[in-house]
C-alpha positions in Angstrom: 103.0 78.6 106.0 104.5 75.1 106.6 108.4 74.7 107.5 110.1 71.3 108.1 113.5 71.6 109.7 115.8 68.4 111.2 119.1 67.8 111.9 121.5 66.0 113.6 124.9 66.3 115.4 127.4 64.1 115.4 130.5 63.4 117.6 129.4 66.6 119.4 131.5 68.9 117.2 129.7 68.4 113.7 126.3 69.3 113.0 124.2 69.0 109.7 120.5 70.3 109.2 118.1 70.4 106.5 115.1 72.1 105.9 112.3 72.7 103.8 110.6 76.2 104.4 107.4 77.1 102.5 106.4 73.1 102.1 102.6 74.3 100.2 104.2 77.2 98.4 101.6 79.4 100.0 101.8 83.4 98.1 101.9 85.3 101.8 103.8 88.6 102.8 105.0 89.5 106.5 104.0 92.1 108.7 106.6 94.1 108.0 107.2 93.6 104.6 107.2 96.5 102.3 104.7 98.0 100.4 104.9 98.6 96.3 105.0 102.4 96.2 104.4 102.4 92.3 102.8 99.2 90.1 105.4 96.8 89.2 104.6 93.4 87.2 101.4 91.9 88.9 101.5 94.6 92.2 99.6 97.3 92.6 100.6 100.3 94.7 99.9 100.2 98.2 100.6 95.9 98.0 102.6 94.3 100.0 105.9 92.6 98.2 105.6 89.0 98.8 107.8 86.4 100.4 109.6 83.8 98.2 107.9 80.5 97.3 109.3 76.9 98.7 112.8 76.5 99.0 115.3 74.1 100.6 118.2 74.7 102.0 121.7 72.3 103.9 123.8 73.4 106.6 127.1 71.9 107.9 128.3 73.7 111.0 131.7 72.7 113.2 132.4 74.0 116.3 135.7 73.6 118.7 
């Protein structure tokens, strides 16, 4: 799985980011992810739930 991140600060009290996690839109599931204990849409029991697909994402952050 691909993530792109960058960001930037400026004036040394504002910072912005952006990101991009997911960039290929892999299907995957973490280690510790759950399993499906009965079938629900496409799982089967005993599958792990999957992770969400691509997604992007802003942050503006101030400090003092």
């Amino acid at each position: 799985v691909m993530d792109l991140r960058a960001g930037m600060a400026f004036s040394g009290h504002l910072q912005f980011e952006v990101g991009v996690e997911n960039v290929f839109d892999q299907d995957y599931a973490e280690h510790l992810a759950r399993e499906v204990p009965f079938a629900a849409g496409d799982l089967l029991p005993g599958e792990r739930i999957p992770m969400p697909g691509r997604f992007a994402y802003a942050r503006m952050k101030w400090t003092m």
